[in-house]
PANUBA-781651 format. One record per residue: y, x, z of N, C-alpha, C in turn; residue number from 0. Coordinates in steps of 0.02 Angstrom, whole numbers. Each point is the difference from the previous one (the first is absolute). Example, Ala and Ser with C-alpha at 12.3 -4.5 7.8 and 13.67 -1.06 7.14 Angstrom:
REM residues 2
<site n_c2="-284" n_c1="660" n_c3="390" ca_c2="59" ca_c1="-45" ca_c3="0" c_c2="60" c_c1="45" c_c3="0" resi="0"/>
<site n_c2="53" n_c1="-18" n_c3="-36" ca_c2="59" ca_c1="42" ca_c3="3" c_c2="55" c_c1="-39" c_c3="37" resi="1"/>
//
This chain:
REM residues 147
<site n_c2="-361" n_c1="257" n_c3="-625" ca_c2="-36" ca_c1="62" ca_c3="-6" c_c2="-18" c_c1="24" c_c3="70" resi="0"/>
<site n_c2="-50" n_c1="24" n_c3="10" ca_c2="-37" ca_c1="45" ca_c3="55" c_c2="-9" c_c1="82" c_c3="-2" resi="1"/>
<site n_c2="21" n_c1="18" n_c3="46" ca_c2="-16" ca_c1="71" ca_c3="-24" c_c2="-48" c_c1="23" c_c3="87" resi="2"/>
<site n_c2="-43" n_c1="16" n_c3="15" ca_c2="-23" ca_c1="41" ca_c3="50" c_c2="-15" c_c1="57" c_c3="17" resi="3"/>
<site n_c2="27" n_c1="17" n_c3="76" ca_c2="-20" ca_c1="79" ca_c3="-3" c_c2="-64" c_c1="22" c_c3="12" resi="4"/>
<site n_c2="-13" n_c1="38" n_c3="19" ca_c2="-36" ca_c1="22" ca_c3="23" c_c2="-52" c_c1="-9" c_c3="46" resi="5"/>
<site n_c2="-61" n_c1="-8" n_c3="40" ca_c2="-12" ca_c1="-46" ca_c3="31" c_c2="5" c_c1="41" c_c3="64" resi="6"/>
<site n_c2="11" n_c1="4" n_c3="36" ca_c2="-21" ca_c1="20" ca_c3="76" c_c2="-40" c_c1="-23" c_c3="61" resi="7"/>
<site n_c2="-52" n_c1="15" n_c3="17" ca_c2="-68" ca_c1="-23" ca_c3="12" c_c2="25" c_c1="13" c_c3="79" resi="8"/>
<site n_c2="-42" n_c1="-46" n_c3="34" ca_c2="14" ca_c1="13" ca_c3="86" c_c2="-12" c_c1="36" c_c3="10" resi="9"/>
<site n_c2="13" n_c1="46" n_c3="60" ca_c2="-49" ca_c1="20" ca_c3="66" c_c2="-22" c_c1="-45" c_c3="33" resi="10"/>
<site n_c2="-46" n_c1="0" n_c3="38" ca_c2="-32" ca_c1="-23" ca_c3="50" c_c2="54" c_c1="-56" c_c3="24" resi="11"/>
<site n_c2="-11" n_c1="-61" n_c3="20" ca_c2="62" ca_c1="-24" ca_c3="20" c_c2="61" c_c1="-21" c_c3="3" resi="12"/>
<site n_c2="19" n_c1="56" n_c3="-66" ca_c2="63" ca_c1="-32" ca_c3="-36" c_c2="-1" c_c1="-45" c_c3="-56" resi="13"/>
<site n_c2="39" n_c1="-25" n_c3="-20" ca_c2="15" ca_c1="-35" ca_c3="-53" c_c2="8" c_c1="29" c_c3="-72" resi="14"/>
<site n_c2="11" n_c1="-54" n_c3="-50" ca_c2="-42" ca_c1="31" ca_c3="-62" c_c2="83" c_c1="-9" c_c3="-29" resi="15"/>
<site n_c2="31" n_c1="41" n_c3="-12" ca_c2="89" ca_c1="1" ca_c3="-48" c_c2="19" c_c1="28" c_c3="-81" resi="16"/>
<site n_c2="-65" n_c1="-29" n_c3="-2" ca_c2="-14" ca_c1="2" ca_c3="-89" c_c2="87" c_c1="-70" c_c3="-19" resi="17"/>
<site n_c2="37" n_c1="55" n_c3="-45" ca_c2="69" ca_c1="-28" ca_c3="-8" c_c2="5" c_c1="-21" c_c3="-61" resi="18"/>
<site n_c2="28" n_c1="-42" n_c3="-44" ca_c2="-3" ca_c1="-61" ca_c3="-42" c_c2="76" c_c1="-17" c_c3="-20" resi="19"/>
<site n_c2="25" n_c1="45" n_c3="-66" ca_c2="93" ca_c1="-26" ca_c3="-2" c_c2="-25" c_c1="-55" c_c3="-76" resi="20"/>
<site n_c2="31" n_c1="-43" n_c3="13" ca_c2="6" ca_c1="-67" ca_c3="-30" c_c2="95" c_c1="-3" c_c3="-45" resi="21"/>
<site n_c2="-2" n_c1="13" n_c3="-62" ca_c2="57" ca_c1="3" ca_c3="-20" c_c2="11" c_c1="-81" c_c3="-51" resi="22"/>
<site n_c2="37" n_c1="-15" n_c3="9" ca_c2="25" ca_c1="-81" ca_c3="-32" c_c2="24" c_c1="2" c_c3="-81" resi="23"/>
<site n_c2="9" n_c1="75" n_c3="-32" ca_c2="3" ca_c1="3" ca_c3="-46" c_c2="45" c_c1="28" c_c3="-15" resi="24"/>
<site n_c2="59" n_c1="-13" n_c3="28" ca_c2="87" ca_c1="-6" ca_c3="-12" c_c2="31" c_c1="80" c_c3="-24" resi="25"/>
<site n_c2="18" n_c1="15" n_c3="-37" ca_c2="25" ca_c1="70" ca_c3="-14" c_c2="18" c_c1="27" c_c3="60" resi="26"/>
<site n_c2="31" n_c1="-18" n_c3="16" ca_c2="41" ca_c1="45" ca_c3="78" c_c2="-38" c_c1="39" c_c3="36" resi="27"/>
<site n_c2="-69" n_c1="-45" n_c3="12" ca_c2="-60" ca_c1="24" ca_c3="45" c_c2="-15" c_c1="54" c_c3="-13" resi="28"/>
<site n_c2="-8" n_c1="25" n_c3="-77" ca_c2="-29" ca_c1="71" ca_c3="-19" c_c2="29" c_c1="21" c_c3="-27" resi="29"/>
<site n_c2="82" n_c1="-13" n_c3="9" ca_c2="65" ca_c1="58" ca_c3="-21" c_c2="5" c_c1="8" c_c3="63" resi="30"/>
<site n_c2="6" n_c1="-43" n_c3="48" ca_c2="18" ca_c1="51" ca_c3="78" c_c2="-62" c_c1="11" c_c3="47" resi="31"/>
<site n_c2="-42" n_c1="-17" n_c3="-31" ca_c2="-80" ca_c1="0" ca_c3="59" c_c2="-10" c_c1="-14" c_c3="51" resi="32"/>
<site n_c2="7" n_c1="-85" n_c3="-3" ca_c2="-26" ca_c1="-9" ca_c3="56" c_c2="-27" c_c1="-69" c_c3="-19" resi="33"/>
<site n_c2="-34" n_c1="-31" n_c3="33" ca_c2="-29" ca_c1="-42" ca_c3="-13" c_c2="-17" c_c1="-71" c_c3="42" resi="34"/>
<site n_c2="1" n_c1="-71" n_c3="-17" ca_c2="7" ca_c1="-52" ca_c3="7" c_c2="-46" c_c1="-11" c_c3="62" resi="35"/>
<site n_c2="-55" n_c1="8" n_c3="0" ca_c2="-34" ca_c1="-4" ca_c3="65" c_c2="-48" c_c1="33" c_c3="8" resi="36"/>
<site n_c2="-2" n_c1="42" n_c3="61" ca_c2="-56" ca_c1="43" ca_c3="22" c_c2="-47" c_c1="-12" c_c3="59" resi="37"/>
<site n_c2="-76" n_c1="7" n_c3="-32" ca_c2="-40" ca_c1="-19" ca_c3="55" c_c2="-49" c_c1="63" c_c3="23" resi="38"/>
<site n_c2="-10" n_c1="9" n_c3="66" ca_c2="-22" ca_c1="75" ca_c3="42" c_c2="-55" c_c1="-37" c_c3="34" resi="39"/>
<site n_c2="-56" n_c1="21" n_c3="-3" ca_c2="-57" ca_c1="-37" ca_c3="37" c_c2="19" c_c1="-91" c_c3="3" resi="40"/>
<site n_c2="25" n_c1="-25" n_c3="58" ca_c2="-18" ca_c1="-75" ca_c3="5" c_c2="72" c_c1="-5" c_c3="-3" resi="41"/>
<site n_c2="50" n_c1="31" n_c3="4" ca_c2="96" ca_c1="-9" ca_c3="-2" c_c2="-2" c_c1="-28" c_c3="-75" resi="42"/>
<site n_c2="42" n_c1="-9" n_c3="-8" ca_c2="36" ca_c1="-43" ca_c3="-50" c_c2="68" c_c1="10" c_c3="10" resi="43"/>
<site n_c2="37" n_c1="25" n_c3="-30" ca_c2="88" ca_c1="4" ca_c3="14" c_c2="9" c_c1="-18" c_c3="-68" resi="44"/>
<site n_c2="72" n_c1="-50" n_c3="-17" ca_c2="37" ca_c1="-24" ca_c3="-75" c_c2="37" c_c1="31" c_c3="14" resi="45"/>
<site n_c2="42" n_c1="36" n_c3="-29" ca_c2="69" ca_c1="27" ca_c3="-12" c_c2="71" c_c1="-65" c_c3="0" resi="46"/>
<site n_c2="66" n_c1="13" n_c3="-12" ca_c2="20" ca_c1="-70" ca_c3="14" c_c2="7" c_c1="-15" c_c3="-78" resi="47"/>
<site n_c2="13" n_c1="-62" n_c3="7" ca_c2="-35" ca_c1="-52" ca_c3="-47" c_c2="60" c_c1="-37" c_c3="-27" resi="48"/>
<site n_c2="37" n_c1="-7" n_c3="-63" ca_c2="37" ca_c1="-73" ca_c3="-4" c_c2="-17" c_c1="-45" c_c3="-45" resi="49"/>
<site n_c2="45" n_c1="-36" n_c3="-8" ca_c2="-42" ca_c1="-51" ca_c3="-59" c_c2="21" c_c1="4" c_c3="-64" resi="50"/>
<site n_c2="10" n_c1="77" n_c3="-17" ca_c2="-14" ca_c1="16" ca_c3="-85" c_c2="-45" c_c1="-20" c_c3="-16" resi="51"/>
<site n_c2="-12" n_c1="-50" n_c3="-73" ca_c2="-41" ca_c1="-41" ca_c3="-34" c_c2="-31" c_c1="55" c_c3="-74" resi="52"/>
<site n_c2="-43" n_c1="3" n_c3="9" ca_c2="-50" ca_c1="37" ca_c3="-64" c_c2="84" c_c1="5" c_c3="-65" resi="53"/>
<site n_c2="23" n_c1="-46" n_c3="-13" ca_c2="39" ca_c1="4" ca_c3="-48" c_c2="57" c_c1="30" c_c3="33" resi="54"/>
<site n_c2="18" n_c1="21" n_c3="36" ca_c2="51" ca_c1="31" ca_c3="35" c_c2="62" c_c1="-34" c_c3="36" resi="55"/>
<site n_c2="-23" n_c1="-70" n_c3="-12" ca_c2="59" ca_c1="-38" ca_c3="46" c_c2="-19" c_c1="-12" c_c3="54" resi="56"/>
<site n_c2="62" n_c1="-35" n_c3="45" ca_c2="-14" ca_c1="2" ca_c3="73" c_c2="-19" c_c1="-72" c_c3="17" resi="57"/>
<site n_c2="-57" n_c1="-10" n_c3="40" ca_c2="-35" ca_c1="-56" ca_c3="-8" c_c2="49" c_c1="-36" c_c3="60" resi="58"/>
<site n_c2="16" n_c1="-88" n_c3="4" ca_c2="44" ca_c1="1" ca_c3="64" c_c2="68" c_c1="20" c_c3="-4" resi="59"/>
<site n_c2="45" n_c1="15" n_c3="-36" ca_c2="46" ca_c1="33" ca_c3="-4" c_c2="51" c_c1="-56" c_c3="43" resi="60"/>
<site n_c2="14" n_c1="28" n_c3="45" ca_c2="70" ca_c1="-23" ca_c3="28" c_c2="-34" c_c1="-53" c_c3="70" resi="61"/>
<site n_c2="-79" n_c1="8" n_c3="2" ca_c2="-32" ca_c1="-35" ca_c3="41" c_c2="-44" c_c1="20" c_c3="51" resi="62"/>
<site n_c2="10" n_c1="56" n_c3="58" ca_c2="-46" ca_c1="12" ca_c3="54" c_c2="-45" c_c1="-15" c_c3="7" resi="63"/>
<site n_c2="-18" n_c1="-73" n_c3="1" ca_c2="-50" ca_c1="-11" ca_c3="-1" c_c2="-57" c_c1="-9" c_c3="-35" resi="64"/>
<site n_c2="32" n_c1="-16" n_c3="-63" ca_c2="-60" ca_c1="10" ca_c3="-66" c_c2="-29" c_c1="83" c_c3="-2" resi="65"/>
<site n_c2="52" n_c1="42" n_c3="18" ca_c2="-25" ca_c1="59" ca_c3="-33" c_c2="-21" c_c1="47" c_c3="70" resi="66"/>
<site n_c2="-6" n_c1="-28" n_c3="68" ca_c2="-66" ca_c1="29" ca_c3="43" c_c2="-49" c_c1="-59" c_c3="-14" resi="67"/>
<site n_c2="3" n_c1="-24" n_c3="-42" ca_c2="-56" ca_c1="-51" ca_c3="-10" c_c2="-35" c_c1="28" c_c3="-47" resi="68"/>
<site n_c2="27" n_c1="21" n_c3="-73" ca_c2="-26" ca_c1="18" ca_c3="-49" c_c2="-42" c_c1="90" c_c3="25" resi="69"/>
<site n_c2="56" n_c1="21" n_c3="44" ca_c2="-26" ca_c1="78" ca_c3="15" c_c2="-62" c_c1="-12" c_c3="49" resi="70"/>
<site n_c2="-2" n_c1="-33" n_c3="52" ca_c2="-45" ca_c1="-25" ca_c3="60" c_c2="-77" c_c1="-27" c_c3="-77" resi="71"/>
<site n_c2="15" n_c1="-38" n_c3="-22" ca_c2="-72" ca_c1="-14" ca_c3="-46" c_c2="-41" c_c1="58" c_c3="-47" resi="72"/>
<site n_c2="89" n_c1="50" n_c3="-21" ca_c2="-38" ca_c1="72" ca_c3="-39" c_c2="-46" c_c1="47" c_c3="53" resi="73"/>
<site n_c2="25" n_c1="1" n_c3="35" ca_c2="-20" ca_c1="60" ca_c3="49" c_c2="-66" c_c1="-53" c_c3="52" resi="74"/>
<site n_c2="-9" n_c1="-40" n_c3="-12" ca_c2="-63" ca_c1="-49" ca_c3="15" c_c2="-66" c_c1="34" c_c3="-44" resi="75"/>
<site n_c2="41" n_c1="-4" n_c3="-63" ca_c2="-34" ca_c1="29" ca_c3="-65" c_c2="-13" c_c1="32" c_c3="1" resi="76"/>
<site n_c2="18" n_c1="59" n_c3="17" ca_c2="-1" ca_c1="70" ca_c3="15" c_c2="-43" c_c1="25" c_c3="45" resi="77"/>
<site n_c2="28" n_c1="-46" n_c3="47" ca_c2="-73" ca_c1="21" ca_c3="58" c_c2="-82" c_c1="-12" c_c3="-17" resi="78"/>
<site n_c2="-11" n_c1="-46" n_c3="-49" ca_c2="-54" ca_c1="-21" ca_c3="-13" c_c2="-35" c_c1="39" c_c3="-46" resi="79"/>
<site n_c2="37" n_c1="53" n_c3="-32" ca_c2="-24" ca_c1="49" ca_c3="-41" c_c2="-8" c_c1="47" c_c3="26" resi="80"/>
<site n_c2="11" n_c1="19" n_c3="54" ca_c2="-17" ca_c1="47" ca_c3="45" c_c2="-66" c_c1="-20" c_c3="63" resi="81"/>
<site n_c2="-15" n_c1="-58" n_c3="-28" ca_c2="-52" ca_c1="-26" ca_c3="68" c_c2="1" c_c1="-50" c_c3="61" resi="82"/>
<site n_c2="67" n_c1="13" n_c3="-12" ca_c2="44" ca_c1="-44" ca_c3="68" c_c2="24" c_c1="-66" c_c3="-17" resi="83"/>
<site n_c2="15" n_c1="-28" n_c3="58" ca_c2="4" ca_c1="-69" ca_c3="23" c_c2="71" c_c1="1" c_c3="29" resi="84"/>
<site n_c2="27" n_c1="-72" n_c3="-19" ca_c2="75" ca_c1="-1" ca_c3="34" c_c2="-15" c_c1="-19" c_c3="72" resi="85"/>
<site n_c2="-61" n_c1="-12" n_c3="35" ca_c2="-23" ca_c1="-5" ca_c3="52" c_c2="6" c_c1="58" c_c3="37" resi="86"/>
<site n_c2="4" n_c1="46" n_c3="-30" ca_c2="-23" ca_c1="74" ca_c3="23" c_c2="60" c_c1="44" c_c3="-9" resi="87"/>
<site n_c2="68" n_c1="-47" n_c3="-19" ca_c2="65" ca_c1="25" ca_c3="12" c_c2="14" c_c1="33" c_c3="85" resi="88"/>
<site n_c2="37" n_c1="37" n_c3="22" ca_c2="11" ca_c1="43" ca_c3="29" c_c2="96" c_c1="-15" c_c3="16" resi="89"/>
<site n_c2="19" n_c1="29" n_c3="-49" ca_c2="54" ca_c1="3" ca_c3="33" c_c2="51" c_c1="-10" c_c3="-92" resi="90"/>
<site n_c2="58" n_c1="-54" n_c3="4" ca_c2="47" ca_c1="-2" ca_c3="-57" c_c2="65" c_c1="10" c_c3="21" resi="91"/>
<site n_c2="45" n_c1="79" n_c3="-39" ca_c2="57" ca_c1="18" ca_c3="8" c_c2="29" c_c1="-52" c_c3="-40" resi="92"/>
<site n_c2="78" n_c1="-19" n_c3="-7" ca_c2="17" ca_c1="-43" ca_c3="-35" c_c2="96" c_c1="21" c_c3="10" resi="93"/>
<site n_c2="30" n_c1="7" n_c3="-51" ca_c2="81" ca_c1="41" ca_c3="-6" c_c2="10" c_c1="-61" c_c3="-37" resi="94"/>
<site n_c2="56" n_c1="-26" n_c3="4" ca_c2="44" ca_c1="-69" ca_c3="-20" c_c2="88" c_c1="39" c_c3="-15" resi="95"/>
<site n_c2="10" n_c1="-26" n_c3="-43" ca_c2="76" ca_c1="7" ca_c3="-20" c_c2="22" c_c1="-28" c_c3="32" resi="96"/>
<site n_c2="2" n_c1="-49" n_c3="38" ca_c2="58" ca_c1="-47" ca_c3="40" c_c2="-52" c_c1="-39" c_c3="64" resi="97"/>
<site n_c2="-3" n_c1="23" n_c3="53" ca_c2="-34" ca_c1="-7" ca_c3="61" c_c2="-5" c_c1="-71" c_c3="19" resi="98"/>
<site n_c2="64" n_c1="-50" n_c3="-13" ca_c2="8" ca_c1="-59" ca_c3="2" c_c2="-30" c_c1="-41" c_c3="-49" resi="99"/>
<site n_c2="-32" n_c1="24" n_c3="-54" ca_c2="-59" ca_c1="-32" ca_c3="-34" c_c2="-68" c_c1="6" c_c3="15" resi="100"/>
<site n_c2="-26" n_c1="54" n_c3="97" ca_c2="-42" ca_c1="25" ca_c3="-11" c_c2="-49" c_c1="-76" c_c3="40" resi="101"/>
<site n_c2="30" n_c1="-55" n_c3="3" ca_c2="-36" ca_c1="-47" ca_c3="29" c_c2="-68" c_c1="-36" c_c3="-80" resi="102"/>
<site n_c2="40" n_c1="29" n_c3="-56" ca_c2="-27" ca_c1="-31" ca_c3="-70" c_c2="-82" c_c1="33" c_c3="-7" resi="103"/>
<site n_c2="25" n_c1="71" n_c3="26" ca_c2="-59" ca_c1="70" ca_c3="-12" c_c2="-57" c_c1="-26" c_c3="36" resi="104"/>
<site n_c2="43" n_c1="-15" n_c3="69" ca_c2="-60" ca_c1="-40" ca_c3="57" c_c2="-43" c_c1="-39" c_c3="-46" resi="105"/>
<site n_c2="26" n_c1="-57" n_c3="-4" ca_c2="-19" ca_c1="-58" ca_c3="-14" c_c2="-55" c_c1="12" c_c3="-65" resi="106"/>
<site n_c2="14" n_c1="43" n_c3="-49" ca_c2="-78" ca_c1="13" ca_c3="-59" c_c2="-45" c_c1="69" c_c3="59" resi="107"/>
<site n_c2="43" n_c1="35" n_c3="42" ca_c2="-75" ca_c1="45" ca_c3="36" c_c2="-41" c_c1="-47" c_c3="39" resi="108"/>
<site n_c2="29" n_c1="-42" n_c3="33" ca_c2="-32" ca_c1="-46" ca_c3="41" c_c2="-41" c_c1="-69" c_c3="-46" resi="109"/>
<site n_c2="26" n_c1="-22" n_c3="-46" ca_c2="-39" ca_c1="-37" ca_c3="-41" c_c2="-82" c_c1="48" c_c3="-27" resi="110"/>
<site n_c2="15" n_c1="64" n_c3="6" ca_c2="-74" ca_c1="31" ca_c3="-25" c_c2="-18" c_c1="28" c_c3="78" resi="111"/>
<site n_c2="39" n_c1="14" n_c3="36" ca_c2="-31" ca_c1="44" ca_c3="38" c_c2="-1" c_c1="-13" c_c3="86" resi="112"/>
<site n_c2="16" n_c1="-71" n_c3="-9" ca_c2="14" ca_c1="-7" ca_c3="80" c_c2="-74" c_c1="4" c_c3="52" resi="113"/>
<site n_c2="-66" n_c1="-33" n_c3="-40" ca_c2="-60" ca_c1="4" ca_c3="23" c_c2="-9" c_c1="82" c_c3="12" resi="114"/>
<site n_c2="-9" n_c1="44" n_c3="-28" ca_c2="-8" ca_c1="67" ca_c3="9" c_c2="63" c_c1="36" c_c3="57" resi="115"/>
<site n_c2="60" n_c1="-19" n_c3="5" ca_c2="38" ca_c1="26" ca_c3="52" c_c2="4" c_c1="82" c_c3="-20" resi="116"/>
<site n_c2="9" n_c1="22" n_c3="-57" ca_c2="14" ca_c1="111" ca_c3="13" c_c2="51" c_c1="0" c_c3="11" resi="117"/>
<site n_c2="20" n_c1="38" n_c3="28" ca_c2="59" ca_c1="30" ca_c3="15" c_c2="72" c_c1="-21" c_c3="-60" resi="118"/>
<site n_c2="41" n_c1="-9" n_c3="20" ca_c2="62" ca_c1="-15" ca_c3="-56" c_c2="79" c_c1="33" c_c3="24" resi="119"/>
<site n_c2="27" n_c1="50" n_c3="-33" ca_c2="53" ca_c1="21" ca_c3="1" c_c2="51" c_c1="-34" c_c3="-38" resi="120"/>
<site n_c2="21" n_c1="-16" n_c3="-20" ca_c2="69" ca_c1="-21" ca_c3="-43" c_c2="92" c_c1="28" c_c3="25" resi="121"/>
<site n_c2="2" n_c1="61" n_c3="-64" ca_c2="74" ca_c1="37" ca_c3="28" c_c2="57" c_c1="-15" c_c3="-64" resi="122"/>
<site n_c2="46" n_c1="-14" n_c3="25" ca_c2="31" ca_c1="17" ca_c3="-62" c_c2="43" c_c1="65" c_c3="-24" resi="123"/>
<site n_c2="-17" n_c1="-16" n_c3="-92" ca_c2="35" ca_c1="67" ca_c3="-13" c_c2="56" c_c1="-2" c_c3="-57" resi="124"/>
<site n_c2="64" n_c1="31" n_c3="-16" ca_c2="31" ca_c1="-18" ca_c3="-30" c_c2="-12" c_c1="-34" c_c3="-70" resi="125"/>
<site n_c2="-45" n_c1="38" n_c3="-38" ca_c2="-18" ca_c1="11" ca_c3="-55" c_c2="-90" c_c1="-10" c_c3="-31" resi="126"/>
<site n_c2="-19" n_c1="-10" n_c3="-44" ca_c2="-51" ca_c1="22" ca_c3="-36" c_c2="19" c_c1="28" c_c3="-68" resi="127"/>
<site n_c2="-69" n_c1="9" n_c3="-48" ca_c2="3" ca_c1="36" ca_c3="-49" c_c2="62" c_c1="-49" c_c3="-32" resi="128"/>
<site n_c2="-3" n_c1="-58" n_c3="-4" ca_c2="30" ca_c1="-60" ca_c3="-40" c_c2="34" c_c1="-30" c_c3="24" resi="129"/>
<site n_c2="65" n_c1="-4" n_c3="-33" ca_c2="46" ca_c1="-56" ca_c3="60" c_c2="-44" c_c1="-76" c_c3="-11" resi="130"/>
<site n_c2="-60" n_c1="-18" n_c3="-55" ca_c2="-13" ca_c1="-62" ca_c3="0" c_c2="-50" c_c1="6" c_c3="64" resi="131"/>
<site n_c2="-49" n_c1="42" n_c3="28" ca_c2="-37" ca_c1="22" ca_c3="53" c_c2="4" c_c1="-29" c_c3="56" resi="132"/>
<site n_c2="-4" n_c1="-29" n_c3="40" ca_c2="25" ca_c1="-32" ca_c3="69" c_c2="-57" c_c1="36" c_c3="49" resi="133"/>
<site n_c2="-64" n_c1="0" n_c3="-5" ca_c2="-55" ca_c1="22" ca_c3="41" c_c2="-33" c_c1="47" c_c3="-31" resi="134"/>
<site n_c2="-45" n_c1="47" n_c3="62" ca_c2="-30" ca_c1="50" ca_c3="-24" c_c2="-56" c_c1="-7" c_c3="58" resi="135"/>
<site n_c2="-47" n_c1="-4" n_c3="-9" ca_c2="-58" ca_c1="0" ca_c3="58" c_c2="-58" c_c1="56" c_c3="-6" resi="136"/>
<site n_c2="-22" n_c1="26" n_c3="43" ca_c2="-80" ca_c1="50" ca_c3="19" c_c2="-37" c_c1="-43" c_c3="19" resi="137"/>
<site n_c2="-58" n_c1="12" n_c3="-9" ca_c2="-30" ca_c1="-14" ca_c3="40" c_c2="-62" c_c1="62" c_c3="-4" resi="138"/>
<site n_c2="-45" n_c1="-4" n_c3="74" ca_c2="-61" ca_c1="12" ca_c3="16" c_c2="-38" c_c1="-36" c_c3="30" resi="139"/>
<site n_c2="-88" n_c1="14" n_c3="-27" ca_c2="-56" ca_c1="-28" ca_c3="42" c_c2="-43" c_c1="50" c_c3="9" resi="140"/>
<site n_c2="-42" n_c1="-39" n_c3="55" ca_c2="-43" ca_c1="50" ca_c3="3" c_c2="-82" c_c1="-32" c_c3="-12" resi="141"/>
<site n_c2="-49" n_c1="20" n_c3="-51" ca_c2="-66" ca_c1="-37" ca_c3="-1" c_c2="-35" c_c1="-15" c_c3="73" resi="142"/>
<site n_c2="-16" n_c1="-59" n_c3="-11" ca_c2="-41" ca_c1="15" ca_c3="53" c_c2="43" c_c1="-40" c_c3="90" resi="143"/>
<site n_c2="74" n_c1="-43" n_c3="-34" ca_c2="34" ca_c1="28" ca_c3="68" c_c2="-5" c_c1="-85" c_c3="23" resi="144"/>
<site n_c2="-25" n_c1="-27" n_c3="-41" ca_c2="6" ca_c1="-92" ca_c3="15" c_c2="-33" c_c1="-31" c_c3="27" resi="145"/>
<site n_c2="37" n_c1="-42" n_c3="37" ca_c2="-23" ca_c1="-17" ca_c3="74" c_c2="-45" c_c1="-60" c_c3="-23" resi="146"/>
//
């Protein structure tokens, strides 16, 4: 689903921040309001991401690397409904349950994303929603940003 605001037209010079919330469907989104990915003029920001599967299981379970693999291809997806290009990635946050698996996370960001080079954080954090959960990733692009 798409919902847009309002449009907001330049001045002279500025940029055009006609804003664009993109919701994935999921109850939560519009019991707590907020939404899966939002795009503001040429930005693109995902919210973080795991690899809950349409049916509600965890895609990857017990595997780092399948499931920034499976999340890294949704939010590919995602970008493309918004206009954007994984070319035109920017920058991917990335929280790991166990830091010593975070060579696995590498290994599927860099299988999609090593040509493009954005920015990459990877922290770890005790927990996610799911103890089956291992990764949680953001990402942003920006249109327009590929070299």
């Amino acid at each position: 689903m798409e919902y847009t605001s309002a449009v907001v037209y330049p001045q002279e010079g500025k940029m055009n921040l006609q804003r664009t919330n993109y919701s994935s469907g999921a109850p939560l989104e519009e019991k707590t309001g907020y939404s899966r990915m939002v795009k503001v003029g040429n930005f693109v920001f995902i919210g973080g991401t795991t690899s809950v599967q349409p049916d509600g299981s965890v895609a990857g379970e017990g595997d780092p690397y399948q499931q920034a693999r499976y999340i890294l291809e949704k939010q590919i997806a995602l970008l493309e409904k918004a206009g954007a290009r994984k070319e035109e990635v920017v920058r991917i946050k990335g929280y790991i349950t166990d830091i010593t698996k975070g060579a696995e996370v590498a290994r599927a960001y860099a299988e999609l994303f090593r040509a493009v080079r954005p920015l990459f954080t990877m922290v770890e954090t005790p927990r996610l929603n799911r103890p089956a959960q291992l990764v949680e990733l953001e990402m942003d692009a920006i249109i327009g940003s590929h070299l």
